[in-house]
N, C-alpha and C positions, 0 to 999 in steps of 0.2 A: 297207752294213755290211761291213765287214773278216772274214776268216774268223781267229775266236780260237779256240783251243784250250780245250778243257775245262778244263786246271788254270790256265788265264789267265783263264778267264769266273768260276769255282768262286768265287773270293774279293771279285770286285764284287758278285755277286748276294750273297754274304753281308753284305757293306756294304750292298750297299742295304735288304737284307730290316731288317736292323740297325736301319733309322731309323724303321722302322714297328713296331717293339716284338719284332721277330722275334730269337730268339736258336736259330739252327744251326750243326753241327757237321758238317767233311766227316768219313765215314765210307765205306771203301771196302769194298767186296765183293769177296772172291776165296776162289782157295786158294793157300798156300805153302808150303813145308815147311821141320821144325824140325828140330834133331837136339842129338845131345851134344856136337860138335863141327864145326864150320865152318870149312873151307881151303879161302882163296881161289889156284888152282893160277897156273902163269906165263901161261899160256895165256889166262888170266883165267875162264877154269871154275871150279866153286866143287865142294868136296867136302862133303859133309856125312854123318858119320858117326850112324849108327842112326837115319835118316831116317824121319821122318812126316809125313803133311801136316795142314796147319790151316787150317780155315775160318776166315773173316773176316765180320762186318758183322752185321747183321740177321737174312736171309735172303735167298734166292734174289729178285732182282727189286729190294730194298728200294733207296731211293734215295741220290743224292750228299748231302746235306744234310740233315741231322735234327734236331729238336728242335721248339721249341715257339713259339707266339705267345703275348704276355700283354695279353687282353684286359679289360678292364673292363665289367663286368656295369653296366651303368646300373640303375636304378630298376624300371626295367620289369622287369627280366631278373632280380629279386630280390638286387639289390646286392650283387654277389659278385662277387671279381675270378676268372679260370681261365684256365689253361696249354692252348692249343688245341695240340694236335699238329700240327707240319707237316713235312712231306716234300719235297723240290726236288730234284727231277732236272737238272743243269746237263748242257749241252750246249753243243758249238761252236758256234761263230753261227754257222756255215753247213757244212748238212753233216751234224750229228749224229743218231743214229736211236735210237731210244728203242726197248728189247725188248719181247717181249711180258709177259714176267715184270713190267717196269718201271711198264708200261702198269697192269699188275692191280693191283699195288700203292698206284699213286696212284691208283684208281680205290673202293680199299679202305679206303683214309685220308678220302677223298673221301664217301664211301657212311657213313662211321663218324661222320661233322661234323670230321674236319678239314682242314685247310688242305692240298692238294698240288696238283702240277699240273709242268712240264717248261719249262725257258727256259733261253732263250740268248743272256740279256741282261740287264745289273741291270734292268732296266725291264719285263725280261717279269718276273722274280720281284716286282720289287713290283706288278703287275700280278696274281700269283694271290694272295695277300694282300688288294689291295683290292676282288676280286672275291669273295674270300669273306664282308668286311665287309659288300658291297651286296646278296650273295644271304640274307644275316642280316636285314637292315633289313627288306628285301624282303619276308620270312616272319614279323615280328615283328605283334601286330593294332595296325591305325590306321598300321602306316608310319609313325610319327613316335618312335618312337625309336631313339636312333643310339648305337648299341655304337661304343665307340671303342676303338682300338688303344691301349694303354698300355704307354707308354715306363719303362723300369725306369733 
């Protein structure tokens, strides 16, 4: 595996999540500051008059990729289609380390019924997607009905 950079992995795993019915969004976390007026000086310093800062994202931990999967309630499930929450933390394929803030988050999406989990590869994000299908199946009575991912 080649070592890619997060904002080189960020947009395959969203194509890939893409073909399993997943529709996410990068959304980044930080802080940066705003003001009434912004000079970029010669130096290449930036001035920014009556500076504040401003949070970004979520919260503290939330992940690179958000939004939802659209799955298809089969028959069983009371024939209802629903917007599963999901969360993807992208990382470099080699390399990348996942906070603990990160960790709790997708462990809270997870804990809540939906889809999250950390990859560093389109293959690992469609990999927490089709792992959340099979622990569905898994938990449905008789095992024999199969919620499917719905492609919008």
């Amino acid at each position: 595996m080649t070592n890619e950079l997060e904002r080189a992995v960020s947009p395959k795993i969203m194509l890939a999540v893409s073909k399993l019915g997943a529709i996410v969004f990068r959304q980044n976390v930080g802080q940066a500051w705003v003001g009434t007026k912004v000079v970029r000086l010669k130096d290449g310093s930036v001035k920014i008059t009556d500076a504040r800062p401003i949070s970004m994202g979520l919260t503290t931990g939330s992940l690179d990729l958000i939004g939802w999967t659209t799955v298809e309630v089969t028959p069983e499930m009371v024939g209802q289609r629903v917007a599963v929450f999901t969360a993807i933390e992208a990382k470099r394929t080699v390399g990348g380390r996942t906070s603990k803030e990160q960790k709790h988050f997708a462990d809270v999406v997870s804990k809540a019924g939906g889809i999250s989990g950390i990859a560093n590869s389109p293959e690992a994000g469609e990999s927490i997607i089709l792992g959340w299908i099979r622990e569905v199946r898994a938990r449905l009575p008789g095992r024999g009905a199969k919620p499917g991912v719905s492609k919008q």
